[in-house]
MDTraj code that builds the backbone (N, CA, C; nanometers):
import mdtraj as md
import numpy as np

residues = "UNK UNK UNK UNK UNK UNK UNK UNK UNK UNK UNK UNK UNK UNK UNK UNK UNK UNK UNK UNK UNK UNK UNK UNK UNK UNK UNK UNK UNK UNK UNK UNK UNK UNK UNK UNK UNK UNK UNK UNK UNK UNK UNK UNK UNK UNK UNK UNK UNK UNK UNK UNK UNK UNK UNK UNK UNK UNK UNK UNK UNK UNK UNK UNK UNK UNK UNK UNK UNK UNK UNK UNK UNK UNK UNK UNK".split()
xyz = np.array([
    [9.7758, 10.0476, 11.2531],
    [9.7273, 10.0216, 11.1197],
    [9.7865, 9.8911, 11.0654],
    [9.8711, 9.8595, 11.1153],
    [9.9185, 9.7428, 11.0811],
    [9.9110, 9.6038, 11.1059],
    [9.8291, 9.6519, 11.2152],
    [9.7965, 9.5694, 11.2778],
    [9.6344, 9.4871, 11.2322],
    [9.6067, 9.5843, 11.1959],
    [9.4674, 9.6132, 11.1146],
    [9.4760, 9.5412, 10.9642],
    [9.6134, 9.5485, 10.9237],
    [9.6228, 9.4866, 10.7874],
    [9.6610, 9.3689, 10.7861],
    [9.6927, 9.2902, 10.8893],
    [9.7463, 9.1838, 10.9080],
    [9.7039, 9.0894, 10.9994],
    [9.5329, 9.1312, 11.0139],
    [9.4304, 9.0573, 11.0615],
    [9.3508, 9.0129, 10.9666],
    [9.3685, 9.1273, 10.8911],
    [9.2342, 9.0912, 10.7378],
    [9.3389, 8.9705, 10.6025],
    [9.4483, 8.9685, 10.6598],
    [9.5178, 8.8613, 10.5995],
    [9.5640, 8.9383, 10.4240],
    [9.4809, 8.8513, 10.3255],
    [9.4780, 8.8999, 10.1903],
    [9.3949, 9.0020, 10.1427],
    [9.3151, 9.0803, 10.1999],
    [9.2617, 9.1508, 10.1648],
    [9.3147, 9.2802, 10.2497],
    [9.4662, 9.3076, 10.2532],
    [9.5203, 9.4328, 10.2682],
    [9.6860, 9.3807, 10.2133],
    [9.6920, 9.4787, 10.1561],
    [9.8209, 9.5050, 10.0804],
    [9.8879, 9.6258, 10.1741],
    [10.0206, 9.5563, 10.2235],
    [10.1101, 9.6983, 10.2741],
    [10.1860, 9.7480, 10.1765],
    [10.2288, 9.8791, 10.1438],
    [10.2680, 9.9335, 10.0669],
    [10.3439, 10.0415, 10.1214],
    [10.5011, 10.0193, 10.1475],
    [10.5863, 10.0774, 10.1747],
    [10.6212, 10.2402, 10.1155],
    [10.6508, 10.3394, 10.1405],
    [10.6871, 10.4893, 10.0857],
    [10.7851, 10.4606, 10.0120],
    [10.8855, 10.4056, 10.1270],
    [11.0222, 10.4416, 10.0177],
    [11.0393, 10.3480, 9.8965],
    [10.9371, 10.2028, 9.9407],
    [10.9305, 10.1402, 9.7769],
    [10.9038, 10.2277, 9.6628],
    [10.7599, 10.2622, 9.7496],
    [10.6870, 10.3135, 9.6272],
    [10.7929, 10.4684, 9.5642],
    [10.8779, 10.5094, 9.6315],
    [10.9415, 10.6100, 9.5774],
    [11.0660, 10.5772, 9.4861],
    [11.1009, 10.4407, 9.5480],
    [11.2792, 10.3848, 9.4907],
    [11.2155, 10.3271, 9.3806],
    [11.0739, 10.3203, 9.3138],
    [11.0209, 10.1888, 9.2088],
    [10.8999, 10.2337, 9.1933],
    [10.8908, 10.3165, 9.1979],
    [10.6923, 10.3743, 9.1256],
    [10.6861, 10.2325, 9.0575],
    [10.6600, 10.2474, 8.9506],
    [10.5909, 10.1784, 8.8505],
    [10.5916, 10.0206, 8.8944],
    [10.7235, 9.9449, 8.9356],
    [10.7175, 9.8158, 9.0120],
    [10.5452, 9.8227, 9.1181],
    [10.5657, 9.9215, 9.1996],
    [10.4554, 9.9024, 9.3389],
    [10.3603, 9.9574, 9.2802],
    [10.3223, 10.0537, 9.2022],
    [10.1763, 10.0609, 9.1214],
    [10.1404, 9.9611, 9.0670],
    [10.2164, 9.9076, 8.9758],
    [10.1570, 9.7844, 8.9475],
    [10.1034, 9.6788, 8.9961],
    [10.1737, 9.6513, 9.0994],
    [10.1485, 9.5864, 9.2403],
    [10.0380, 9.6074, 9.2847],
    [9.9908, 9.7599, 9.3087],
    [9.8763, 9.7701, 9.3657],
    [9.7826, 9.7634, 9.3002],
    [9.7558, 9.8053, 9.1708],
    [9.6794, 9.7715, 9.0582],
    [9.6576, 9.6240, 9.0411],
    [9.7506, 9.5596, 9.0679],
    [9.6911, 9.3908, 9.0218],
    [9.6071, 9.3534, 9.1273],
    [9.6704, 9.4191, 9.2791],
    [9.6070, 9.4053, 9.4052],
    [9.4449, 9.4466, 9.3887],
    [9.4319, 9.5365, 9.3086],
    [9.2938, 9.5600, 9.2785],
    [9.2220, 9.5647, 9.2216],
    [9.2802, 9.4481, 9.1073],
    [9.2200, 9.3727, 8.9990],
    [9.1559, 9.4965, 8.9050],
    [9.2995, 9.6223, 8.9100],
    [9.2661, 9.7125, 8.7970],
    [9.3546, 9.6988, 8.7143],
    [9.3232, 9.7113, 8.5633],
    [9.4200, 9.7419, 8.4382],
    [9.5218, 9.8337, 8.4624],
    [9.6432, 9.7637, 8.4479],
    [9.7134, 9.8722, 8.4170],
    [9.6860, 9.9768, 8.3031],
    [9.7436, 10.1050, 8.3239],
    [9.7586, 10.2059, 8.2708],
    [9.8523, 10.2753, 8.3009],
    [9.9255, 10.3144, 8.1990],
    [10.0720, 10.4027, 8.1802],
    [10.0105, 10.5687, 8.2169],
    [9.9255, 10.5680, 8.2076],
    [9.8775, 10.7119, 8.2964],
    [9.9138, 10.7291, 8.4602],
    [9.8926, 10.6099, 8.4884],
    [9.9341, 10.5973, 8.6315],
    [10.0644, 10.6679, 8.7365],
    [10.1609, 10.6120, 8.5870],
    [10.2532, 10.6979, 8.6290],
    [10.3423, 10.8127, 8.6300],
    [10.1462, 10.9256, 8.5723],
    [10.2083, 11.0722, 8.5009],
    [10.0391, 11.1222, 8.5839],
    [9.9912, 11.0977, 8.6532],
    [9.8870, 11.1709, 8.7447],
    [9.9229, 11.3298, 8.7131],
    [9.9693, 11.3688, 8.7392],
    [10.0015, 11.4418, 8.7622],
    [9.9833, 11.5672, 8.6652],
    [9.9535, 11.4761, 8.5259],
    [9.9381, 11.5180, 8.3787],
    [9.7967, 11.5434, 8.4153],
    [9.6926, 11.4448, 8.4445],
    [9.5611, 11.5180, 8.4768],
    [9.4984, 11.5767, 8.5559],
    [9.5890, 11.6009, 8.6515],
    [9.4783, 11.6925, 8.7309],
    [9.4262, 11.8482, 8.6579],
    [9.3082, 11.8877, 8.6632],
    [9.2062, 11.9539, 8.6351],
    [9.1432, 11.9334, 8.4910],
    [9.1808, 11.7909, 8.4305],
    [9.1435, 11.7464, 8.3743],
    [9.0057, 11.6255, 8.3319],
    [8.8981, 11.6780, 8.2841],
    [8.7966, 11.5848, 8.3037],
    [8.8984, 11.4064, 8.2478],
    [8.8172, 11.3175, 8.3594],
    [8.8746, 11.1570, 8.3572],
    [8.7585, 11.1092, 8.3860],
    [8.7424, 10.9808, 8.2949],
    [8.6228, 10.9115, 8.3309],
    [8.6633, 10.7388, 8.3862],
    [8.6204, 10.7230, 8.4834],
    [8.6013, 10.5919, 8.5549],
    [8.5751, 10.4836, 8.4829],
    [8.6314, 10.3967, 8.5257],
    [8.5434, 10.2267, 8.4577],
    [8.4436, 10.2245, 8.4998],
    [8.3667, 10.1902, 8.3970],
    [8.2252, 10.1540, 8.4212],
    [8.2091, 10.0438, 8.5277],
    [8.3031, 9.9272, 8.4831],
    [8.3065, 9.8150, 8.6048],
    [8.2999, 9.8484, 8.7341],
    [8.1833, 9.8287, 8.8212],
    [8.1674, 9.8113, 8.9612],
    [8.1975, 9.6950, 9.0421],
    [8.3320, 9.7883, 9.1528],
    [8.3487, 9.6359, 9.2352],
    [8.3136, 9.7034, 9.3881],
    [8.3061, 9.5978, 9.4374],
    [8.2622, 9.6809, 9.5776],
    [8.3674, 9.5811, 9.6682],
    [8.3596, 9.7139, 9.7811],
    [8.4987, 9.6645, 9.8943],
    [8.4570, 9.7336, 9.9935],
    [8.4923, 9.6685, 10.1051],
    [8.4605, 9.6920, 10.2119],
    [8.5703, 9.7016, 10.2955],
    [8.5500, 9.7648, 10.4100],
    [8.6642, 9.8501, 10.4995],
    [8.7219, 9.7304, 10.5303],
    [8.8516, 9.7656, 10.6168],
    [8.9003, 9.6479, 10.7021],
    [8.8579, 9.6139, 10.7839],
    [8.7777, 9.6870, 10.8613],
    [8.6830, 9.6629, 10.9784],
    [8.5817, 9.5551, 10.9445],
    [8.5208, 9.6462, 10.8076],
    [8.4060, 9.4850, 10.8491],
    [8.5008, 9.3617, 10.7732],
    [8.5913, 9.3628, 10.7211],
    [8.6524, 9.2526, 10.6978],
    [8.7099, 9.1944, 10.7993],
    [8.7469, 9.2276, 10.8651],
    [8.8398, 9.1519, 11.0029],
    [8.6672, 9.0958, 11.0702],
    [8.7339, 8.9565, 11.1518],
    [8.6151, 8.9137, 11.2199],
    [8.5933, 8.9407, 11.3436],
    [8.7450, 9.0869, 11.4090],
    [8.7294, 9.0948, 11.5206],
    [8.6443, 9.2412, 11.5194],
    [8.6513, 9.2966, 11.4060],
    [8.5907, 9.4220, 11.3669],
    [8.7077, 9.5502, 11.3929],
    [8.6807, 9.6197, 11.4359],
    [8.7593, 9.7702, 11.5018],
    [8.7131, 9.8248, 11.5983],
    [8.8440, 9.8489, 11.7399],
    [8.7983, 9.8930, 11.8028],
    [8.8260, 10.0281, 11.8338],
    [8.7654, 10.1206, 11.8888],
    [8.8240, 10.2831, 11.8870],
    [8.9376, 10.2741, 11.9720],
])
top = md.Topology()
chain = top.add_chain()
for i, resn in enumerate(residues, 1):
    res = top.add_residue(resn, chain, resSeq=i)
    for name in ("N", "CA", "C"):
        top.add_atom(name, md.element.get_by_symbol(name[0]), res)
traj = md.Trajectory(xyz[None], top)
């Protein structure tokens, strides 16, 4: 997989566990800017909504796998 993320160059973000565990909010944010989403302080209380109706941004972005991003594609 890593290998996979580091073919597609900028369009994969690695994102470490134990960061994301020693620094929530640092690496959410991180990944949120990575995906040109707003932050939100909800982010780092999930946990508060589950079985809770949540509604999506309306904003549509579209993304595509790493596969078709890489120009070598994926192989099984």
């Amino acid at each position: 997989m890593v290998d996979q993320c580091e073919s597609v160059g900028a369009n994969c973000l690695k994102v470490y566990y134990e960061q994301l565990v020693l620094h929530p909010e640092a690496q959410m944010r991180r990944i949120t800017e990575f995906l040109d989403v707003p932050w939100d302080d909800r982010v780092l209380h999930h946990e508060q909504l589950i079985g809770k109706d949540i509604s999506l941004s309306k904003r549509r972005k579209e993304f595509r796998s790493s596969c078709e991003a890489s120009e070598s594609g994926c192989s099984e």
